[in-house]
BALOBA-1460 file (C-alpha; in Angstrom, 3 decimals):
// residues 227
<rec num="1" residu="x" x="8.304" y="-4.166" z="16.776"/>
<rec num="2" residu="x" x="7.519" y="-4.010" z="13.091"/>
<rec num="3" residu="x" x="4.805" y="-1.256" z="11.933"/>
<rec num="4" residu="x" x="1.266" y="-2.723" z="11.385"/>
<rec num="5" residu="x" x="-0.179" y="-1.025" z="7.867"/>
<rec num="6" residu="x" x="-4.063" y="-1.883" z="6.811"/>
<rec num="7" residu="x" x="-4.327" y="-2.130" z="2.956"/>
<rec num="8" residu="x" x="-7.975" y="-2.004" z="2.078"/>
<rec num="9" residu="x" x="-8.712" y="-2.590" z="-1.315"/>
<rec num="10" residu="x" x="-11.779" y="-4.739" z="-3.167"/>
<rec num="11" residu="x" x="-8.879" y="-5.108" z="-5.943"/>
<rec num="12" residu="x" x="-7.098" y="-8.717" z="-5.043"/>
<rec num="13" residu="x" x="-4.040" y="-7.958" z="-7.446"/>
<rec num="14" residu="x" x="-3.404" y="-4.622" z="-5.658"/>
<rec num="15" residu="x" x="-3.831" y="-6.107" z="-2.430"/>
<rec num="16" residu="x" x="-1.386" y="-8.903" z="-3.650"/>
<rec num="17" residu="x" x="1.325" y="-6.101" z="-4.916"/>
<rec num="18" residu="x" x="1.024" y="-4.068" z="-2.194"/>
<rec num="19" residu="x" x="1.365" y="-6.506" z="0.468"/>
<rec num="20" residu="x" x="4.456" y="-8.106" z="-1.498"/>
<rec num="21" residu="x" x="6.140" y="-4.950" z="-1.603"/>
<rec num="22" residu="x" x="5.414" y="-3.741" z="2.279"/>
<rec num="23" residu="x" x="6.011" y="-6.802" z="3.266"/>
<rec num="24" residu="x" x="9.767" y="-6.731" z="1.971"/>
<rec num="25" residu="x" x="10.332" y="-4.021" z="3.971"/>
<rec num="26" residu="x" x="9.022" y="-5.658" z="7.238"/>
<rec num="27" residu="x" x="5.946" y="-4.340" z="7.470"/>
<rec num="28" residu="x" x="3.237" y="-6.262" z="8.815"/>
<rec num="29" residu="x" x="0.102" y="-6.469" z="6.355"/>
<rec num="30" residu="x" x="-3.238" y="-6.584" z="6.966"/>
<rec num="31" residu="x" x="-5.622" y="-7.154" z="4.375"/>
<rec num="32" residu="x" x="-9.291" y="-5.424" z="3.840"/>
<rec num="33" residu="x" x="-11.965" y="-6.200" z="0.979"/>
<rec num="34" residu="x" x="-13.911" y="-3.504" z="1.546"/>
<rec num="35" residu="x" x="-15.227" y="-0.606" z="4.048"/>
<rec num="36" residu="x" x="-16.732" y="-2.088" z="6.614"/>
<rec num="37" residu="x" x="-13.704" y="-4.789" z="7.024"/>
<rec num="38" residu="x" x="-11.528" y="-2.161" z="7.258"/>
<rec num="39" residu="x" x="-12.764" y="-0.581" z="9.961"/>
<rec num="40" residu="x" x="-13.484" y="-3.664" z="12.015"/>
<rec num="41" residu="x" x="-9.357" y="-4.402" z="11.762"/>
<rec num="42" residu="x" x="-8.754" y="-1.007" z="12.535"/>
<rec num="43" residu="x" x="-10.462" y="-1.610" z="15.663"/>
<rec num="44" residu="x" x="-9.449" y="-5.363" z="16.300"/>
<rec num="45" residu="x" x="-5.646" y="-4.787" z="14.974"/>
<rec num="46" residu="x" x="-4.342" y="-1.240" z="15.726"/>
<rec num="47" residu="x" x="-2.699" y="-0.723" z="12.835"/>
<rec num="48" residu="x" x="-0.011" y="2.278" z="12.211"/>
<rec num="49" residu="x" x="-1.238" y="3.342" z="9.232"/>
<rec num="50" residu="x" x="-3.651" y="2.761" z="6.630"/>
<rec num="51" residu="x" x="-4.070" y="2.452" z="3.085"/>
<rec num="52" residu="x" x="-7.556" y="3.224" z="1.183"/>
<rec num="53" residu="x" x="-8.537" y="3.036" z="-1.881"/>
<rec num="54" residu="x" x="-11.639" y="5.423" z="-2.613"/>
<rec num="55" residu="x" x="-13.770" y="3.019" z="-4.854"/>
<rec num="56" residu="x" x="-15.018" y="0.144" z="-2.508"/>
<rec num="57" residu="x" x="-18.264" y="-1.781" z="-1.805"/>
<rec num="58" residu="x" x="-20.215" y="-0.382" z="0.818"/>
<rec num="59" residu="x" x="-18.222" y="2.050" z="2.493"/>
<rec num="60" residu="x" x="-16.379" y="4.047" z="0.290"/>
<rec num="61" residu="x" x="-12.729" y="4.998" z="1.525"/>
<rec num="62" residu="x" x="-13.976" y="8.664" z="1.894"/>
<rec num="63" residu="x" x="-16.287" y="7.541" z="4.759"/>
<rec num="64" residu="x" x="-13.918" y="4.737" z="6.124"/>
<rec num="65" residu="x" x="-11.680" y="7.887" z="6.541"/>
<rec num="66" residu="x" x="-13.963" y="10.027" z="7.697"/>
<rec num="67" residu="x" x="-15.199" y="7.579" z="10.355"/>
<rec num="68" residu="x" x="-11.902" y="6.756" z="11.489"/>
<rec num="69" residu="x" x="-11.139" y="10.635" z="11.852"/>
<rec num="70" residu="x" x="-13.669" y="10.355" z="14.582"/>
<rec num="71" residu="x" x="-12.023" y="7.625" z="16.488"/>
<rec num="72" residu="x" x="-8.345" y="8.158" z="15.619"/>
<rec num="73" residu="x" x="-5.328" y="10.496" z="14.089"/>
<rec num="74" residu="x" x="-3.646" y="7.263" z="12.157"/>
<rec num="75" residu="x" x="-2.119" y="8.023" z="9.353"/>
<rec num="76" residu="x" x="-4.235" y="7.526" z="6.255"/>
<rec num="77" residu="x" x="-2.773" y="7.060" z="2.697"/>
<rec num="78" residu="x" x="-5.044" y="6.850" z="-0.452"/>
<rec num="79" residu="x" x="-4.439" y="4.824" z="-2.887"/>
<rec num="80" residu="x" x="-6.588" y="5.103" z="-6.047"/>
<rec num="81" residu="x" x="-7.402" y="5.666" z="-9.418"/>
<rec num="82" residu="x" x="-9.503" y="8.918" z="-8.481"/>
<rec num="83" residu="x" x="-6.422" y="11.368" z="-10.313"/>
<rec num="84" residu="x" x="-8.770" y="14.260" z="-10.876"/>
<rec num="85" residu="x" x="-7.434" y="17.529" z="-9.029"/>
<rec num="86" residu="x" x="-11.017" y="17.520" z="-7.138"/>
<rec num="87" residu="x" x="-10.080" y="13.512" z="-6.387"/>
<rec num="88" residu="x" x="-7.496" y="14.408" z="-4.577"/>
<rec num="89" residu="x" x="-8.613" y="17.159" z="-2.620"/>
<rec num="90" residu="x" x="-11.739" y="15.632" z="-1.380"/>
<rec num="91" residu="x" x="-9.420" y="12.612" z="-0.140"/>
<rec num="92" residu="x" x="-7.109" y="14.983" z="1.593"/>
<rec num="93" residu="x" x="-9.928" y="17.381" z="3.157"/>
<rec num="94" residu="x" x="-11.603" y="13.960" z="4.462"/>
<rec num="95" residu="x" x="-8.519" y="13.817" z="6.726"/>
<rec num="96" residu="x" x="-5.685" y="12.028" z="4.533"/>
<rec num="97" residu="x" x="-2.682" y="12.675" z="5.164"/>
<rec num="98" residu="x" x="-1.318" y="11.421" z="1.132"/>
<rec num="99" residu="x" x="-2.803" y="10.634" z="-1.662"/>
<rec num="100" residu="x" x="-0.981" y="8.491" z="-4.367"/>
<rec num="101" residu="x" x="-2.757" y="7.492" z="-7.821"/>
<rec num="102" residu="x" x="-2.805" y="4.454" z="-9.892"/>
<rec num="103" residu="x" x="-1.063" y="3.064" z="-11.489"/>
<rec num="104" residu="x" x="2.199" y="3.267" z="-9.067"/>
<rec num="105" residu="x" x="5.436" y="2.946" z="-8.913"/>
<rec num="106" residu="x" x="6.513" y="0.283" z="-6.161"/>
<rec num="107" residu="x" x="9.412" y="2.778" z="-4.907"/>
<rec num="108" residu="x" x="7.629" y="5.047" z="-4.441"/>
<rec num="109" residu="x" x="4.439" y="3.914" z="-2.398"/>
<rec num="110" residu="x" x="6.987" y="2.222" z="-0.369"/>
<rec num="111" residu="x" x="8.562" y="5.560" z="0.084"/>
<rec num="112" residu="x" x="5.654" y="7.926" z="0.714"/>
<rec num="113" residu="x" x="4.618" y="4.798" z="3.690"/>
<rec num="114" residu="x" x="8.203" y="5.151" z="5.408"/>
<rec num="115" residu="x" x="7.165" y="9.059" z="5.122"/>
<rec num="116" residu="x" x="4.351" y="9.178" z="6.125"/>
<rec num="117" residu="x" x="5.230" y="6.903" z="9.559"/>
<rec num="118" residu="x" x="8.204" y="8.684" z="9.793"/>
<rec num="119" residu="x" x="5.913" y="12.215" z="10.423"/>
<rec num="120" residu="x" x="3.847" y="10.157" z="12.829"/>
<rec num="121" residu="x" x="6.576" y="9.071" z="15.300"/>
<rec num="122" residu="x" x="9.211" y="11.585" z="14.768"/>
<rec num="123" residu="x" x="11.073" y="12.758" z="18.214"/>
<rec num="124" residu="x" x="11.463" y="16.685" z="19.040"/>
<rec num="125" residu="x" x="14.874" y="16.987" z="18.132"/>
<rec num="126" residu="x" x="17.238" y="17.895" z="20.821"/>
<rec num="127" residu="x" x="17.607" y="21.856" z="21.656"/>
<rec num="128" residu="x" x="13.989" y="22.208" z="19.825"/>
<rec num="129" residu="x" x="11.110" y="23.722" z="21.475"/>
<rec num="130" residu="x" x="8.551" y="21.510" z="22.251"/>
<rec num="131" residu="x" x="5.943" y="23.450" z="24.244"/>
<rec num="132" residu="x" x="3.810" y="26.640" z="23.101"/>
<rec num="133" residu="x" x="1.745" y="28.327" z="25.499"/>
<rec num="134" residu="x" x="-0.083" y="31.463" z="23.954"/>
<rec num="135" residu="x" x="-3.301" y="32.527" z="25.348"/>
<rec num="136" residu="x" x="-4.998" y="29.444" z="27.143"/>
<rec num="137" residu="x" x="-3.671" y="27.479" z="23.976"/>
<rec num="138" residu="x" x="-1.291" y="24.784" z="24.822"/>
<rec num="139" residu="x" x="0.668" y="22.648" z="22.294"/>
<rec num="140" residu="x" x="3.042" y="19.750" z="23.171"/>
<rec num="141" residu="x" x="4.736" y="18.507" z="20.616"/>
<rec num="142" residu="x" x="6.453" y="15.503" z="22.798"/>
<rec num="143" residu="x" x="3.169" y="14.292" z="24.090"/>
<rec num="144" residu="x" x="1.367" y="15.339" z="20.632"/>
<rec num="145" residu="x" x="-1.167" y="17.082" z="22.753"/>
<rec num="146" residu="x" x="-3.196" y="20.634" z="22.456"/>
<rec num="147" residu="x" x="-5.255" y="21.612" z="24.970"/>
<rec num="148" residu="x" x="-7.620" y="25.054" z="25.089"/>
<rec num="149" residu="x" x="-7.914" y="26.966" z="28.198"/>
<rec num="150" residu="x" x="-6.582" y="23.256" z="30.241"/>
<rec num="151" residu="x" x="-9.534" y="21.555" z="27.945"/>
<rec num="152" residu="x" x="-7.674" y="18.752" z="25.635"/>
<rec num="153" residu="x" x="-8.356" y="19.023" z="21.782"/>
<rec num="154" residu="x" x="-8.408" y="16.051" z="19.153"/>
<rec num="155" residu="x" x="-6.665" y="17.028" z="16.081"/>
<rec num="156" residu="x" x="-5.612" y="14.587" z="13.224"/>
<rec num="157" residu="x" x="-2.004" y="14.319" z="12.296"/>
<rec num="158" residu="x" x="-2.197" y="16.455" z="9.401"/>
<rec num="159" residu="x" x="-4.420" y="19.621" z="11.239"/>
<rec num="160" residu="x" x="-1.453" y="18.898" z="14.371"/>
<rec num="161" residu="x" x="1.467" y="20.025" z="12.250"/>
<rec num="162" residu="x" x="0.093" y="22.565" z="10.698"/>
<rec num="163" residu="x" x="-0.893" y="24.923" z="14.092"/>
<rec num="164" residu="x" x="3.019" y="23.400" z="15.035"/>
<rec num="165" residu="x" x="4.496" y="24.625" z="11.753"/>
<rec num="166" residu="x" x="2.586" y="27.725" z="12.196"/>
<rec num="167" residu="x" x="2.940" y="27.992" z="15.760"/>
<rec num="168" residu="x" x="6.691" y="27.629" z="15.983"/>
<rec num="169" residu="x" x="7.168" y="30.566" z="13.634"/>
<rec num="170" residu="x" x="4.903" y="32.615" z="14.889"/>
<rec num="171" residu="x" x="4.073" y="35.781" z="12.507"/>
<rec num="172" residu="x" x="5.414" y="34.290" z="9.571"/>
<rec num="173" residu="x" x="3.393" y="34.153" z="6.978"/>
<rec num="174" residu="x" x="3.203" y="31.038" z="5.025"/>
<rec num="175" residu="x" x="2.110" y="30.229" z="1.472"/>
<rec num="176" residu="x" x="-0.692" y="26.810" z="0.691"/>
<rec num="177" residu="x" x="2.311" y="25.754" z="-1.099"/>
<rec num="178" residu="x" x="4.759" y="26.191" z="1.339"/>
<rec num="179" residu="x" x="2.179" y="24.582" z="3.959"/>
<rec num="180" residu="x" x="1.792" y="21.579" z="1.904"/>
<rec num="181" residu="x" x="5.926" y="21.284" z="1.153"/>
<rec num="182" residu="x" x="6.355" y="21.104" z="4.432"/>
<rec num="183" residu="x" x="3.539" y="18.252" z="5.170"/>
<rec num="184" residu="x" x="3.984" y="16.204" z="2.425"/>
<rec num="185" residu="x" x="7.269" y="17.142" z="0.583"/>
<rec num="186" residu="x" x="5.603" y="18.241" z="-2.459"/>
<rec num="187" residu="x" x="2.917" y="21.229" z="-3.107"/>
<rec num="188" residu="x" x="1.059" y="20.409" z="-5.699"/>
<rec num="189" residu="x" x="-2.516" y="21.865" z="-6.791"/>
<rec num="190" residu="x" x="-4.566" y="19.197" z="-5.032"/>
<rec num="191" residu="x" x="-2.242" y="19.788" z="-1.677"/>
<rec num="192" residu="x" x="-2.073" y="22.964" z="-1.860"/>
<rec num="193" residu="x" x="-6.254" y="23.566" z="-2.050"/>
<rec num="194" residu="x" x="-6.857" y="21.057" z="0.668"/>
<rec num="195" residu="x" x="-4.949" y="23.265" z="3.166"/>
<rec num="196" residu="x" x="-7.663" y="25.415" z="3.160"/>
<rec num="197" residu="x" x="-10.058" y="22.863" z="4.458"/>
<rec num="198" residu="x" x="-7.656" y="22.081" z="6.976"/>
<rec num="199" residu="x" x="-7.343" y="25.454" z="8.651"/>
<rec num="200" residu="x" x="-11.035" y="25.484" z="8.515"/>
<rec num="201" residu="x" x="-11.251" y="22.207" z="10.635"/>
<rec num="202" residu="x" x="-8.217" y="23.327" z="12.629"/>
<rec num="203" residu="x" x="-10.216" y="26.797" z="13.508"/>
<rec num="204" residu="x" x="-13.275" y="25.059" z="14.298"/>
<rec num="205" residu="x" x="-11.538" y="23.369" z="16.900"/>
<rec num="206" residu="x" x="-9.059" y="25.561" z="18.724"/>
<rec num="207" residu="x" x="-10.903" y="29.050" z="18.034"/>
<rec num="208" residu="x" x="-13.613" y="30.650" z="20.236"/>
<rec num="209" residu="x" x="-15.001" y="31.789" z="17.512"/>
<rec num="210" residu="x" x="-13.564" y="30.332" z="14.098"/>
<rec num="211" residu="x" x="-15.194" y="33.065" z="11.969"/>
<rec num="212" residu="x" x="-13.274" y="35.723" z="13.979"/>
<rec num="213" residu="x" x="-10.068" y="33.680" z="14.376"/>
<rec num="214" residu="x" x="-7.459" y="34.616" z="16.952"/>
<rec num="215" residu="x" x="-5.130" y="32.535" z="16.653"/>
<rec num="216" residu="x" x="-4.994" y="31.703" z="12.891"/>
<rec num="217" residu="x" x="-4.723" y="34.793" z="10.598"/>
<rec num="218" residu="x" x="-5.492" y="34.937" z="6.703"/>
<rec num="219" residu="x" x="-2.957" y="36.831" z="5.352"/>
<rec num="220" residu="x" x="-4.658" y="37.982" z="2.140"/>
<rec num="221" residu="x" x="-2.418" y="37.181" z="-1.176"/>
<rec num="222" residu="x" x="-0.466" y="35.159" z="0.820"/>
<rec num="223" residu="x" x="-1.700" y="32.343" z="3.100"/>
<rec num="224" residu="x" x="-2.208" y="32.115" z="7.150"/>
<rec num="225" residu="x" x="0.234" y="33.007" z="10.277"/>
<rec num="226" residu="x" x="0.034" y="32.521" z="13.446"/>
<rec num="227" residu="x" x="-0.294" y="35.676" z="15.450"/>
């Protein structure tokens, strides 16, 4: 069954392009003017992923993500004209998972979309470890599940592979930049300062007390590890 992706967009030429050009690649497009019709879809539709651009009556695409990250971990692209290093970051820390400025290059949204998808429904490969169990924290990476002390925890796609990535190498440190090569391919500035808020979230979530983390160390000059 072909992927559903939500474009959302008050731009009609954008919505026009980018529809053309997913829909080449057998995608199914949906279509959104604005905030609040992109979450309605989202919860008529069920689409795989979304795309937002940031600038929109009503809603913004900040709070569309934001609201979804309270329902769902679908993947959420930006799509935008926001290029400012703080742009991105904001986008990123509101629980996107890329961020891609305008004007683009065709090739490459359609690229960072099969990416992006491709994170979201990727299989443990065989031989690979796909359960962690340390200290009443339990991560499946089959079942995309975490639980605390047998209570289940809602992370977003983005927060999920980072405790795996950090997890599954446990006491290895890891640079922002390495963190963010790993996510998204590339580490750039933006990326790289939006891991931050990330670990914060994460913390918040799987910690008993996320100012006095046990799981998730600061290495200082570095980046985090997992202990």
């Amino acid at each position: 069954m072909a992927n559903k992706v939500l474009v959302a967009d008050d731009d009609p030429h954008i919505r026009r392009l980018v529809g053309e050009l997913l829909s080449a690649e057998g995608y199914v497009v949906l279509f959104a003017e604005d905030g609040e019709q992109a979450l309605h879809l989202w919860r008529t539709e069920g689409p795989d992923l979304v795309i937002l651009d940031i600038i929109m009556p009503g809603a913004d695409g900040l709070e569309v993500c934001r609201r979804l990250r309270e329902e769902t971990g679908v993947p959420i692209i930006f799509l935008t004209a926001r290029d400012e290093e703080e742009d991105v970051v904001r986008g990123l820390s509101s629980g996107g998972d890329d961020y891609i400025t305008k004007p683009f290059r065709g090739a490459e949204l359609v690229a960072r979309v099969k990416a992006v998808l491709r994170r979201a429904s990727m299989a443990v490969p065989p031989g690979e470890e796909e359960r962690i169990s340390v200290s009443g924290l339990e991560v499946d990476k089959t079942r995309h599940e975490v639980t605390v002390h047998g209570k289940p925890v809602y992370l977003t796609q983005t927060e999920f592979e980072i405790l795996w990535l950090l997890a599954s190498h446990r006491g290895k440190p890891f640079t922002r930049q390495e963190i963010a090569r790993a996510l998204w391919g590339h580490g750039n500035i933006g990326l790289s300062r939006s891991i931050d808020t990330h670990i914060a979230r994460l913390r918040k979530k799987i910690e008993r007390d996320h100012s006095h983390p046990e799981f998730i160390k600061t290495v200082t000059g570095v980046g985090y590890k997992f202990l």
